[in-house]
One Martini backbone bead per residue (centre of mass of N, CA, C, O) as a GRO file, in nm:
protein
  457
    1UNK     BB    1  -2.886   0.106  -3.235
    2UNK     BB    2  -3.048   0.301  -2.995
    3UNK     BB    3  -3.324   0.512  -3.041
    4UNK     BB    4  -3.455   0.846  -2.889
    5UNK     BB    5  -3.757   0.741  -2.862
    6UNK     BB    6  -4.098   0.770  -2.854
    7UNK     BB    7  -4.425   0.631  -2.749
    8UNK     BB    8  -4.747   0.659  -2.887
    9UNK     BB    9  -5.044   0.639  -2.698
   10UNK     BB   10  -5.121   0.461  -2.953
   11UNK     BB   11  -5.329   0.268  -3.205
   12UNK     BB   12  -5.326   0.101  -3.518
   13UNK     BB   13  -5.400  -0.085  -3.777
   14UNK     BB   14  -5.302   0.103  -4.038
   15UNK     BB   15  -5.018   0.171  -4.153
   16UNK     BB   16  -4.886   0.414  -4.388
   17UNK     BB   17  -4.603   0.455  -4.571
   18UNK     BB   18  -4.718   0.678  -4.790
   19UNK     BB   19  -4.922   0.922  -4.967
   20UNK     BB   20  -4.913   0.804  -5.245
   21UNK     BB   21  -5.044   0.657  -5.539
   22UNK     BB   22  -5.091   0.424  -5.336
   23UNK     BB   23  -5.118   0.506  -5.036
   24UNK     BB   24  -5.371   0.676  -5.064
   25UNK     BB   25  -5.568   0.414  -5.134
   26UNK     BB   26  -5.505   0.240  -4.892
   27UNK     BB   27  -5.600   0.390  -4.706
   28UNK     BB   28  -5.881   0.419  -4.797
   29UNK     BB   29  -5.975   0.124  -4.821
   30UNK     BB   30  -5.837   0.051  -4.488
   31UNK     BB   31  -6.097   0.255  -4.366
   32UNK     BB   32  -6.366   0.118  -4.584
   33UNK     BB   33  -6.319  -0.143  -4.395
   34UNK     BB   34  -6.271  -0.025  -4.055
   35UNK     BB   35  -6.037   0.085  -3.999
   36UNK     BB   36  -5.714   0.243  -3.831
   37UNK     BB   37  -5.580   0.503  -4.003
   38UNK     BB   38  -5.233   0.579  -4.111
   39UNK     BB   39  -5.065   0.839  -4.303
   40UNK     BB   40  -4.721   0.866  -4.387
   41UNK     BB   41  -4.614   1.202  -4.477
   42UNK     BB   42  -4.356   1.404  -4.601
   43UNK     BB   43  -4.520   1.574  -4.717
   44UNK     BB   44  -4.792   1.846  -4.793
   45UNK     BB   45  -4.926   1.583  -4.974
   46UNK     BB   46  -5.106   1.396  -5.152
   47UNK     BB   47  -5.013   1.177  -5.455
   48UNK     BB   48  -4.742   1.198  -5.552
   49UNK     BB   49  -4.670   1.159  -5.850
   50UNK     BB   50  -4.944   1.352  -5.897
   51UNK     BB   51  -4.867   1.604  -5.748
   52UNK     BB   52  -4.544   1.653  -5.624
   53UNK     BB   53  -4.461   1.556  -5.968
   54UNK     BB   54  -4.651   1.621  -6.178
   55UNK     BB   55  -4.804   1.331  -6.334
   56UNK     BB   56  -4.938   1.430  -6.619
   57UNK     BB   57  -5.115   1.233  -6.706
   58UNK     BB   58  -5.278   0.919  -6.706
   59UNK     BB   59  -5.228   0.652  -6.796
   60UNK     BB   60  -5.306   0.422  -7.045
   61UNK     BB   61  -5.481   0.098  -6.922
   62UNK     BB   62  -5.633  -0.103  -7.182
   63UNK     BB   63  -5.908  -0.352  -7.316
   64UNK     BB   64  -6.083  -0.318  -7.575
   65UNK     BB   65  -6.167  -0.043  -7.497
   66UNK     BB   66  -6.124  -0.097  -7.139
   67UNK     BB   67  -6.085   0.003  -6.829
   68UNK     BB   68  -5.867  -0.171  -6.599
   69UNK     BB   69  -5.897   0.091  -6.332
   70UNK     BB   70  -6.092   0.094  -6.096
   71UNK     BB   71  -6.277   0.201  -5.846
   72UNK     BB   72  -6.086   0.428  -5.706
   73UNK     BB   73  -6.041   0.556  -5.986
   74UNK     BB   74  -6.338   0.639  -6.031
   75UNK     BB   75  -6.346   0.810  -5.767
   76UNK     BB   76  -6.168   1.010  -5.832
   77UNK     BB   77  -6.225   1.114  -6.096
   78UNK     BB   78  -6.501   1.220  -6.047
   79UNK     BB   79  -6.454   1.424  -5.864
   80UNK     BB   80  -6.237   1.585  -6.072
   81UNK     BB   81  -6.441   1.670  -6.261
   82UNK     BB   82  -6.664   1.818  -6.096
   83UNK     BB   83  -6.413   2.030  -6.020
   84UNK     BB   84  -6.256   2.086  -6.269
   85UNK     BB   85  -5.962   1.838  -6.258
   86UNK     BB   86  -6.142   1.693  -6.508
   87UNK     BB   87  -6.123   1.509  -6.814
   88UNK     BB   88  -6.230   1.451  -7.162
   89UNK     BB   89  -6.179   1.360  -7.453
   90UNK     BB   90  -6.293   1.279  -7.768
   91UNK     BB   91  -6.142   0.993  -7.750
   92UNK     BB   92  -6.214   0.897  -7.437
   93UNK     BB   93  -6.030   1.009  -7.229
   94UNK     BB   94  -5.997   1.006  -6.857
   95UNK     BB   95  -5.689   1.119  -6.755
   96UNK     BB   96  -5.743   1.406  -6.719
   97UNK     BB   97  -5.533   1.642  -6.482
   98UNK     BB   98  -5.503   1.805  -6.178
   99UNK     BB   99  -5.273   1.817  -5.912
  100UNK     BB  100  -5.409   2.039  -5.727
  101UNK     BB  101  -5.683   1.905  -5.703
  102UNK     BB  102  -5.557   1.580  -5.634
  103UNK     BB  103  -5.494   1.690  -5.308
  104UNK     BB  104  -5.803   1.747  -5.248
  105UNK     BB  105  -5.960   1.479  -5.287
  106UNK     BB  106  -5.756   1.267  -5.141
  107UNK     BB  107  -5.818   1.398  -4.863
  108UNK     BB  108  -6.090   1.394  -4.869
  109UNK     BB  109  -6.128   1.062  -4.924
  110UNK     BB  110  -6.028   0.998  -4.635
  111UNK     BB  111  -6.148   1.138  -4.401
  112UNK     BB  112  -6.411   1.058  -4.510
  113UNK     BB  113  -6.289   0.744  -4.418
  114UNK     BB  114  -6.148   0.764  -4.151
  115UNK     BB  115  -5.871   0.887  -4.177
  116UNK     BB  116  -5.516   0.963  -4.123
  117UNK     BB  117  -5.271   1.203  -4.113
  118UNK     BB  118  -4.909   1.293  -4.139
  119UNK     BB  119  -4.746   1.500  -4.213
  120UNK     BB  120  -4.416   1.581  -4.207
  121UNK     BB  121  -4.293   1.293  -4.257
  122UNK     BB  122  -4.040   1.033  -4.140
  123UNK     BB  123  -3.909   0.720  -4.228
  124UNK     BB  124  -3.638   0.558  -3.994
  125UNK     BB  125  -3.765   0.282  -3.852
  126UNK     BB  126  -3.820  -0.040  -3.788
  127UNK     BB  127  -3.960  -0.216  -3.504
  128UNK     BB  128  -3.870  -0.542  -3.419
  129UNK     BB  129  -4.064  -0.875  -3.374
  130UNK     BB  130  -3.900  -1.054  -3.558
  131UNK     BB  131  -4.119  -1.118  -3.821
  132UNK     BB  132  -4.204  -0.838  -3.745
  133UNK     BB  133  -4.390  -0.487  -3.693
  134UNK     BB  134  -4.435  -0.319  -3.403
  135UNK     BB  135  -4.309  -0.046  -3.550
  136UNK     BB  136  -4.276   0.305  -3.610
  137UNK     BB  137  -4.018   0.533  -3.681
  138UNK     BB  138  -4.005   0.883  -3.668
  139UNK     BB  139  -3.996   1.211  -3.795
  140UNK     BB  140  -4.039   1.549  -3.665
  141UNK     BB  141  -4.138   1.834  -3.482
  142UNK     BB  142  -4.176   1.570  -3.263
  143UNK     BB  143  -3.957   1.422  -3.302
  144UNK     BB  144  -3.860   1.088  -3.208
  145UNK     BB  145  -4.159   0.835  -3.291
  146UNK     BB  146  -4.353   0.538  -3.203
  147UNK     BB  147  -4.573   0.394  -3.430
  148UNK     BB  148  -4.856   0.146  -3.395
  149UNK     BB  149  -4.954  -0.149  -3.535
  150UNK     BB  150  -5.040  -0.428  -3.699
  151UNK     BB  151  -5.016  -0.313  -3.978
  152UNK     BB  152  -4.867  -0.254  -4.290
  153UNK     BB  153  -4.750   0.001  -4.544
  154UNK     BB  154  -4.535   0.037  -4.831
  155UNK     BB  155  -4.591   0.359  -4.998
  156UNK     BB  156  -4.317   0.525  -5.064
  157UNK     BB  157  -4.154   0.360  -5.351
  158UNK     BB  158  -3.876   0.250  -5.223
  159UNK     BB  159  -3.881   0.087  -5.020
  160UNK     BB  160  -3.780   0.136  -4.708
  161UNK     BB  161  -3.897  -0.018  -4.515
  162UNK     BB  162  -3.851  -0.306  -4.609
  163UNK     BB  163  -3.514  -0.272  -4.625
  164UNK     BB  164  -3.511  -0.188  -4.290
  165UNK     BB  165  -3.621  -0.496  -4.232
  166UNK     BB  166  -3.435  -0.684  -4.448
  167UNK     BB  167  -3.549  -0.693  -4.718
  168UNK     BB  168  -3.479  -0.813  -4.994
  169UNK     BB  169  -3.342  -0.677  -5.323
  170UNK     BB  170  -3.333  -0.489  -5.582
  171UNK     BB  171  -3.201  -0.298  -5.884
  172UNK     BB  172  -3.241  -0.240  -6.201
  173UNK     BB  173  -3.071  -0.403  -6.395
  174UNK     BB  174  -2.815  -0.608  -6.505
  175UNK     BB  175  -2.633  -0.313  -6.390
  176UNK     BB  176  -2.808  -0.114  -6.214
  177UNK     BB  177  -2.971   0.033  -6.362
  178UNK     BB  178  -3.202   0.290  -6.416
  179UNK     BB  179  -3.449   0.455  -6.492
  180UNK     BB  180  -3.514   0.771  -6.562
  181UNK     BB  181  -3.538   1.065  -6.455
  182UNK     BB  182  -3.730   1.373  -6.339
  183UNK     BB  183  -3.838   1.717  -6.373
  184UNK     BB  184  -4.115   1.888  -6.378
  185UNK     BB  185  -4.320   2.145  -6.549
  186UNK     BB  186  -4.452   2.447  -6.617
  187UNK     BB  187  -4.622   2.671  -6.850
  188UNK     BB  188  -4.742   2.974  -6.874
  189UNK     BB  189  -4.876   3.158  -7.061
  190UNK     BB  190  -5.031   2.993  -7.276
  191UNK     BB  191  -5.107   3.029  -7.652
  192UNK     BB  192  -5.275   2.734  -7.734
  193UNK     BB  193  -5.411   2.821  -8.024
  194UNK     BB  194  -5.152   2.852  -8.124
  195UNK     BB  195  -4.973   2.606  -8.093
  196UNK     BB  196  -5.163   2.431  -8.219
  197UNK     BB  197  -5.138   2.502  -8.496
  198UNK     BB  198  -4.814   2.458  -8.534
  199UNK     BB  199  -4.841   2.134  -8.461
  200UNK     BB  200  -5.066   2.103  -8.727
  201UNK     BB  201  -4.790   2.198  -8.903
  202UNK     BB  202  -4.597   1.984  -8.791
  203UNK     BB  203  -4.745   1.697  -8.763
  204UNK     BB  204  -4.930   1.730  -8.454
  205UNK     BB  205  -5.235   1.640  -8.388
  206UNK     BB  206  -5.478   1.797  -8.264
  207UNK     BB  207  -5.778   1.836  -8.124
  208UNK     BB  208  -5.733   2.069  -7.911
  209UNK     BB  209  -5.631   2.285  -7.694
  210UNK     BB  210  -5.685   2.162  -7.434
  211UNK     BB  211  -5.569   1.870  -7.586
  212UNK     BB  212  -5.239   1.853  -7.557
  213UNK     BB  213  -4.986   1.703  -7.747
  214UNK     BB  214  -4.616   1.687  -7.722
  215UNK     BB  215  -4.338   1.575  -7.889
  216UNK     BB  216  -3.918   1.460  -7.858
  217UNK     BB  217  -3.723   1.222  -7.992
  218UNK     BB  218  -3.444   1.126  -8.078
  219UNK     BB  219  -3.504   0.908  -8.346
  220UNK     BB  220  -3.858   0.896  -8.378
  221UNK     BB  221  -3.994   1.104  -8.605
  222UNK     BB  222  -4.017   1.391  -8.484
  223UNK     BB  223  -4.124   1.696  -8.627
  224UNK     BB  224  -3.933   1.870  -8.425
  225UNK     BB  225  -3.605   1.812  -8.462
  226UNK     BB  226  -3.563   2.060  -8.618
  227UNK     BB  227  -3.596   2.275  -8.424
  228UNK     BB  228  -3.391   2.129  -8.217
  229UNK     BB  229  -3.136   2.185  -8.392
  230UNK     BB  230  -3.162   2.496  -8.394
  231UNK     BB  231  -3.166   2.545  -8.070
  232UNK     BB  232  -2.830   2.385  -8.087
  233UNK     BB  233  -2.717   2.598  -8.253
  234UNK     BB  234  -2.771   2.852  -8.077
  235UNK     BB  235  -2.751   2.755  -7.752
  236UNK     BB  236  -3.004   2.660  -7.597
  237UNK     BB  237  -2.916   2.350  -7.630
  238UNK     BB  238  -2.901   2.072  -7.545
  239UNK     BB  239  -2.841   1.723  -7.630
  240UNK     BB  240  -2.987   1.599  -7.387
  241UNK     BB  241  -3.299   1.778  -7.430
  242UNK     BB  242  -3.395   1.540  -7.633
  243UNK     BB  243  -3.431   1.260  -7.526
  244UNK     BB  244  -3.698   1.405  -7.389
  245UNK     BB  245  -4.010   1.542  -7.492
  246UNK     BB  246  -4.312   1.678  -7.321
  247UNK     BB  247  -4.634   1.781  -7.385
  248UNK     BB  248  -4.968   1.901  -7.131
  249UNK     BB  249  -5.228   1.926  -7.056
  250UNK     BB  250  -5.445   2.106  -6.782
  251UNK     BB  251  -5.693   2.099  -6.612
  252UNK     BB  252  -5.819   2.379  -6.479
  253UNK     BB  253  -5.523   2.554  -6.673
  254UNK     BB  254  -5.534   2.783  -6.833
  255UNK     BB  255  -5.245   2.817  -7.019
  256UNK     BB  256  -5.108   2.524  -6.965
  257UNK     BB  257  -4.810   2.342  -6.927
  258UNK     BB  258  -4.696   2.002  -6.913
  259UNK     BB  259  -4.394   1.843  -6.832
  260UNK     BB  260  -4.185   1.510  -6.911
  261UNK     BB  261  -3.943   1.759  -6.812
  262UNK     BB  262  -3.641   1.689  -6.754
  263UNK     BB  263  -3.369   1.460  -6.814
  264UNK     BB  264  -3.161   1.358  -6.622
  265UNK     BB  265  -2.894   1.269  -6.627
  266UNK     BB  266  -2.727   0.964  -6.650
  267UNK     BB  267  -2.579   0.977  -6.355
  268UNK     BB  268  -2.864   1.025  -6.252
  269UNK     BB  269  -3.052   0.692  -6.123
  270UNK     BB  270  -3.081   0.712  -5.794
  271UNK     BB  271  -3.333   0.763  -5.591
  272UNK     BB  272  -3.227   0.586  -5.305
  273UNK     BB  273  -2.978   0.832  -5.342
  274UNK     BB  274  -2.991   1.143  -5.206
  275UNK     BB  275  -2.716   1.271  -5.389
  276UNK     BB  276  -2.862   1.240  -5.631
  277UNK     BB  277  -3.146   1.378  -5.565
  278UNK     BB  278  -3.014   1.626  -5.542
  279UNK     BB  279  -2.890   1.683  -5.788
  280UNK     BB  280  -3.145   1.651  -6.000
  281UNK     BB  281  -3.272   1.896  -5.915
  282UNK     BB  282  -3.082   2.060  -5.997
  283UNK     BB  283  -3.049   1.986  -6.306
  284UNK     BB  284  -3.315   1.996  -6.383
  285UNK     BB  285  -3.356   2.352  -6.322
  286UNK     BB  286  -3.168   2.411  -6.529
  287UNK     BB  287  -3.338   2.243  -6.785
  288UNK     BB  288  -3.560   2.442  -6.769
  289UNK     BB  289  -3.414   2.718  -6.850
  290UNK     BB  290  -3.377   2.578  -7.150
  291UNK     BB  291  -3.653   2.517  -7.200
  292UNK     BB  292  -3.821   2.769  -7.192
  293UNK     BB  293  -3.604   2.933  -7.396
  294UNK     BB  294  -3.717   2.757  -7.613
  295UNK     BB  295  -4.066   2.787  -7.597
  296UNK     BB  296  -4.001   3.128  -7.665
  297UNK     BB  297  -3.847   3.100  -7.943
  298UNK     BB  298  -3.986   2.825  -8.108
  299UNK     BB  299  -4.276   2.813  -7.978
  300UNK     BB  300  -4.563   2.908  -8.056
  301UNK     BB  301  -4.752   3.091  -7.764
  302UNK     BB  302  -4.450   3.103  -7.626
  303UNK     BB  303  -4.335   3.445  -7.562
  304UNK     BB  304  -4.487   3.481  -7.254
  305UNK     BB  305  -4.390   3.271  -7.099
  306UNK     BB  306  -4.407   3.099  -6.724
  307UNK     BB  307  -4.319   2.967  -6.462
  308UNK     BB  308  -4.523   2.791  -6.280
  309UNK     BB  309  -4.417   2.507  -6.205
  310UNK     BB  310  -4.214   2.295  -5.995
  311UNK     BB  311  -4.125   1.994  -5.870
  312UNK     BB  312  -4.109   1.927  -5.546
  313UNK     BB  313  -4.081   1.614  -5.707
  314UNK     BB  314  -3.917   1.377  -5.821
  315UNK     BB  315  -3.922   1.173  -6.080
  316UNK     BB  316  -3.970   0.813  -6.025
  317UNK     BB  317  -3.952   0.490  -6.165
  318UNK     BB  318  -3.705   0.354  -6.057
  319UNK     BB  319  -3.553   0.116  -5.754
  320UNK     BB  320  -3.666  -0.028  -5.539
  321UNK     BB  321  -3.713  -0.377  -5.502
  322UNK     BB  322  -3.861  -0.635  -5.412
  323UNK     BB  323  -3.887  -1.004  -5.268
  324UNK     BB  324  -4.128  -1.156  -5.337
  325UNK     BB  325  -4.317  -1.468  -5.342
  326UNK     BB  326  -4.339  -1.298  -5.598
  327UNK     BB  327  -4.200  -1.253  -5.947
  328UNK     BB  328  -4.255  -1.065  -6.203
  329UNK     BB  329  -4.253  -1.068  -6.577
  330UNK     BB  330  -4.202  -1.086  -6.902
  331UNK     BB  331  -4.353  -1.385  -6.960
  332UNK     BB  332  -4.610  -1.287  -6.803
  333UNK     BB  333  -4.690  -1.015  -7.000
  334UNK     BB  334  -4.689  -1.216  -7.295
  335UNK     BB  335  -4.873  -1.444  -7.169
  336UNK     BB  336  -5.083  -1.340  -6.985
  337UNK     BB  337  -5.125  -1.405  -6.717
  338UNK     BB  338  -5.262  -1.600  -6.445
  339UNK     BB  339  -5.402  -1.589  -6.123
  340UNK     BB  340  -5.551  -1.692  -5.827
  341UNK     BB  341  -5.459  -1.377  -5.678
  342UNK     BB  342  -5.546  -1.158  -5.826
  343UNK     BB  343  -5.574  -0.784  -5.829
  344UNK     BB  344  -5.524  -0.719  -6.126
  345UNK     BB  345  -5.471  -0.550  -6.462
  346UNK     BB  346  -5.276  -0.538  -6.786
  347UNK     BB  347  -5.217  -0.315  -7.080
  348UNK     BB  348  -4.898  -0.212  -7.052
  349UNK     BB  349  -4.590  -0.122  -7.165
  350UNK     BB  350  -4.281  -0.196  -7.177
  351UNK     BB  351  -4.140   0.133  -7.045
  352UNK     BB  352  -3.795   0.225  -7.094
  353UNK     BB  353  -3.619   0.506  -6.964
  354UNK     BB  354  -3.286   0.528  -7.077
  355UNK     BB  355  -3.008   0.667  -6.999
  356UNK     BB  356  -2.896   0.606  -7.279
  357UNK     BB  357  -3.127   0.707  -7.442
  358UNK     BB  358  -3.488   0.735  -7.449
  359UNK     BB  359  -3.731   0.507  -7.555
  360UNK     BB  360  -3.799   0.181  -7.482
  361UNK     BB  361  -3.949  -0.152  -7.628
  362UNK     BB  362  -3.895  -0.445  -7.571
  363UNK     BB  363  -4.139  -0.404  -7.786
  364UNK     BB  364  -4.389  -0.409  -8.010
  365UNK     BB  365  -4.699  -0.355  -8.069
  366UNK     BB  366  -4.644  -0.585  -8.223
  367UNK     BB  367  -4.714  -0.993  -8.261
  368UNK     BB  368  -4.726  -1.317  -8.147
  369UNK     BB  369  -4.781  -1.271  -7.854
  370UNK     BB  370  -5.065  -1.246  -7.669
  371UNK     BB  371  -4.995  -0.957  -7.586
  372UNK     BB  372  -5.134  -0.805  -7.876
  373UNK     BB  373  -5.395  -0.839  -7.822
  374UNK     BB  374  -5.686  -0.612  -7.778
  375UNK     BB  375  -5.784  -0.818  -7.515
  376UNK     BB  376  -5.570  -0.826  -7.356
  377UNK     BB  377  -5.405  -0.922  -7.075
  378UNK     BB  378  -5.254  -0.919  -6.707
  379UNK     BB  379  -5.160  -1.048  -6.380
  380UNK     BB  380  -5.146  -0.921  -6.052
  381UNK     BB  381  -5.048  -1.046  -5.765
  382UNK     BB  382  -5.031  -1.042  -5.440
  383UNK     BB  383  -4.793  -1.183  -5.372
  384UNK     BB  384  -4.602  -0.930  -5.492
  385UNK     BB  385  -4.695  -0.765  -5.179
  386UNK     BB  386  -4.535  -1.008  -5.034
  387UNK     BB  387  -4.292  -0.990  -4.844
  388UNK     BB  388  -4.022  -1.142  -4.736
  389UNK     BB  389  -3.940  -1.203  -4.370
  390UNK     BB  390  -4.264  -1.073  -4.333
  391UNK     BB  391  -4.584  -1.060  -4.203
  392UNK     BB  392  -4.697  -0.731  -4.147
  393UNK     BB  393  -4.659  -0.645  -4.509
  394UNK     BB  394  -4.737  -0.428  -4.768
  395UNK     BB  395  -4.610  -0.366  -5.118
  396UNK     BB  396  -4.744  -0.115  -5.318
  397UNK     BB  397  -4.638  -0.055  -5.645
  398UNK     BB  398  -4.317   0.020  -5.790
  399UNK     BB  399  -4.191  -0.242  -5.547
  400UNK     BB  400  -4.262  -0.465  -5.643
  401UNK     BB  401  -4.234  -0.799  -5.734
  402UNK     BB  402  -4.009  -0.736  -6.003
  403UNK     BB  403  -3.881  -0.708  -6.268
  404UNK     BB  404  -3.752  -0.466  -6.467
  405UNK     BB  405  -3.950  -0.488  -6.700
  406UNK     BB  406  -4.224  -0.553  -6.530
  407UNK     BB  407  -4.251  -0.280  -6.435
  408UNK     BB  408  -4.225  -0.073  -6.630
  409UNK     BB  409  -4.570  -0.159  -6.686
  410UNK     BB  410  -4.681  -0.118  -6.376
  411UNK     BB  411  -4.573   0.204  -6.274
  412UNK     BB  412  -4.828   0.314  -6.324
  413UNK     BB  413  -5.054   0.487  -6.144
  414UNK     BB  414  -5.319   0.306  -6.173
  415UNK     BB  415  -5.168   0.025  -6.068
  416UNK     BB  416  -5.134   0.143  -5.799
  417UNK     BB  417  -5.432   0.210  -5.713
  418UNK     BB  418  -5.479  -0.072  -5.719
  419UNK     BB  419  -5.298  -0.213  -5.523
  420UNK     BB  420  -5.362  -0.017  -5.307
  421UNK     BB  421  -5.649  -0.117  -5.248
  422UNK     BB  422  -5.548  -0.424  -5.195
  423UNK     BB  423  -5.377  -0.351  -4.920
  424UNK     BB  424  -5.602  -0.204  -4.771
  425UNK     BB  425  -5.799  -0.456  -4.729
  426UNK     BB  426  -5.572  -0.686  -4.615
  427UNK     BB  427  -5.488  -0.514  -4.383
  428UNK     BB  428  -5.751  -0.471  -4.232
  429UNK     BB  429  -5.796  -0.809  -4.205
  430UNK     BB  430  -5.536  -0.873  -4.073
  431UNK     BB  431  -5.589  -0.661  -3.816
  432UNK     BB  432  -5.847  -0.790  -3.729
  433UNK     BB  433  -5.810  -1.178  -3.803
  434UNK     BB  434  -5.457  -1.200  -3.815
  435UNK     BB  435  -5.241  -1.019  -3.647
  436UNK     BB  436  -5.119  -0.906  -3.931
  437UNK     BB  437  -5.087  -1.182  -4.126
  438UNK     BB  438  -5.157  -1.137  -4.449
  439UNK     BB  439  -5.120  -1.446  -4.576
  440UNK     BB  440  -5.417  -1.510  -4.427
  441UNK     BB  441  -5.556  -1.412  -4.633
  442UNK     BB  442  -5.818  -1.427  -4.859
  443UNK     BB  443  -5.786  -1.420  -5.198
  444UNK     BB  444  -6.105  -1.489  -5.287
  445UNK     BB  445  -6.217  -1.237  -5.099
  446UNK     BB  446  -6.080  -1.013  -5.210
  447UNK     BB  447  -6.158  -1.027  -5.508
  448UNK     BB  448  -6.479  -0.984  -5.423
  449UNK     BB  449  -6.461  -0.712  -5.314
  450UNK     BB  450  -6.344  -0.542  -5.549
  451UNK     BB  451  -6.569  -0.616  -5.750
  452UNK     BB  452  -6.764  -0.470  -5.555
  453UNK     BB  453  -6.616  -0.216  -5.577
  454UNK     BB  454  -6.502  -0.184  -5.924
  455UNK     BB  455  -6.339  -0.383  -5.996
  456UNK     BB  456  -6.076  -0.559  -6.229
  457UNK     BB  457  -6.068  -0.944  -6.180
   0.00000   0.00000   0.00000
């Protein structure tokens, strides 16, 4: 069926669809690097989950006690700091941040690299012409209209263009099960200095009010489990509301807590289904009320709280994966794997939130594998950026081309930004002087700009 949609009279070298975690740094990267980029996103701010899911703060990714993700990532960070909405703890770690800041600096950061947006905008279907992308149609408040690029990039996080062009797809584990979705929220009104006090009395070290970290996971040894006992005896909480519980301060928001919860019901785990994801939402939503009920009863500083936000987008963590050039392994990551074509290093851990109850390490932090020395890193190939059966397509971020295992690994935010600023940079020159054919990137001057750019290649 053609849709009734209009051609806009323009044309850009490179349309990323998706403006968040990684999507907007591709637009960044393929902007800085001279090209004509526009980027659609559905939401009204850039930033994806660090932003619209409020996944704060940002995981570390460390070798040897030094940050894997350079680059636009210092370069965000820096930003962040400067207008405190962000912070480094006494431990070094420099990965808090307010996710209201980050809205406002990824903006900067496109604009005034020469890039556009298109806000409130959906990603309806690829024009094809054979094994390219001719044009995007999308839909917004000026109906179906197709937009016109050389190269594209698909950094929706669900590889939705991807998929709606015919490329192969996984999804989930080997039952198709995928990782747990959540529901973010913050808790405004909270006396952090009483909270710290009773938290390093229960056993869960603080540095200070500022940065404050405390979990409760179902038999993992948390000191909290028995104050959730008890809340669940009152009638409080269900038992699935322990299944994964986390707070974090969140810089320039004094007396607020970010949670990284509440974990969506069991049967609501795939984020690519519409009608799971609107359940989510609700479900979600009733489980905040149980939770704010929960720190308002049993964690002392929280008597005065009330919801400061709700995350108006579902966290997911994993729904489909492309199948590309390459696929990386779970002994990609444990060998320590390098490639010719590396665009980035990680050495996050495989981290598989289970809708089956709680958070599983397919390995503990110690081995005898390559990958448990503390200098260790593997890296990811461009290859996994580069869907089969499209020529001028590449999907960055948490659908690239990996098993269910080493997604897990690759999908945080980190992580995606090094992804993104590599295709952000690939599509640029494919549209300069390949037709927009990717394959034909040089990925030896690939590596060579990312390092010149402040990356870890």
């Amino acid at each position: 069926m053609t849709l009734p949609y209009s051609t806009v009279d323009r044309s850009w070298d490179v349309i990323v669809a998706g403006g968040g975690t990684a999507g907007a740094m591709a637009g960044i990267a393929a902007a800085r690097t001279g090209a004509r980029v526009l980027v659609v996103e559905a939401q009204g701010s850039l930033g994806g989950t660090g932003t619209n899911a409020w996944v704060t703060p940002l995981m570390r990714n460390v070798s040897g006690g030094e940050n894997l993700n350079r680059g636009l990532t210092d370069d965000l960070k820096a930003r962040l700091a400067a207008r405190g909405d962000g912070a480094t703890d006494p431990g070094g770690n420099d990965n808090w941040f307010n996710p209201e800041g980050m809205k406002v600096v990824l903006e900067h950061m496109l604009l005034e690299s020469g890039g556009e947006v298109l806000y409130h905008t959906h990603v309806v279907q690829p024009v094809l012409d054979g094994d390219r992308i001719a044009a995007l149609v999308v839909h917004n408040k000026g109906g179906l209209q197709a937009l016109r690029a050389a190269a594209f990039i698909d950094a929706t996080g669900d590889a939705d263009v991807a998929a709606l062009s015919g490329v192969p797809m996984r999804g989930g584990d080997e039952d198709g099960v995928h990782q747990a979705m959540s529901l973010r929220f913050t808790l405004a009104g909270v006396d952090t200095a009483r909270l710290c006090a009773f938290l390093r009395e229960h056993g869960q070290w603080q540095d200070s009010p500022q940065f404050l970290h405390f979990w409760m996971v179902w038999g993992k040894g948390s000191t909290l489990e028995p104050v959730f006992r008890q809340a669940i005896s009152a009638g409080v909480l269900l038992e699935r509301d322990g299944d994964y519980f986390q707070g974090f301060s969140v810089p320039g928001r004094p007396g607020e807590i970010s949670f990284n919860c509440p974990r969506i019901r069991p049967d609501l785990h795939d984020g690519a289904d519409p009608w799971q994801l609107s359940a989510a939402q609700v479900d979600g939503r009733e489980a905040i009320d149980r939770l704010t009920a929960f720190c308002r009863a049993f964690l002392p500083g929280c008597q005065s709280a009330f919801i400061g936000v709700i995350a108006p987008m579902v966290g997911i963590r994993e729904s489909r994966r492309i199948i590309g050039d390459y696929t990386l392994t779970l002994e990609d990551i444990l060998d320590c794997a390098r490639f010719d074509d590396s665009i980035c290093r990680n050495h996050y851990p495989v981290d598989i939130h289970s809708v089956r109850g709680g958070e599983r390490l397919l390995h503990d932090r110690e081995g005898s594998a390559p990958y448990f020395a503390k200098d260790a890193y593997h890296e990811i190939p461009f290859r996994c950026l580069v869907p089969v059966g499209v020529q001028n397509l590449l999907v960055p971020g948490r659908a690239a081309s990996s098993t269910f295992e080493a997604q897990s690994s690759i999908r945080v935010q980190q992580n995606c930004h090094s992804m993104g600023e590599a295709a952000g940079i690939a599509a640029a020159w494919a549209a300069a002087s390949h037709r927009g054919h990717v394959r034909r990137v040089p990925t030896d001057d690939l590596r060579h700009e990312l390092r010149r750019r402040g990356g870890v290649v």
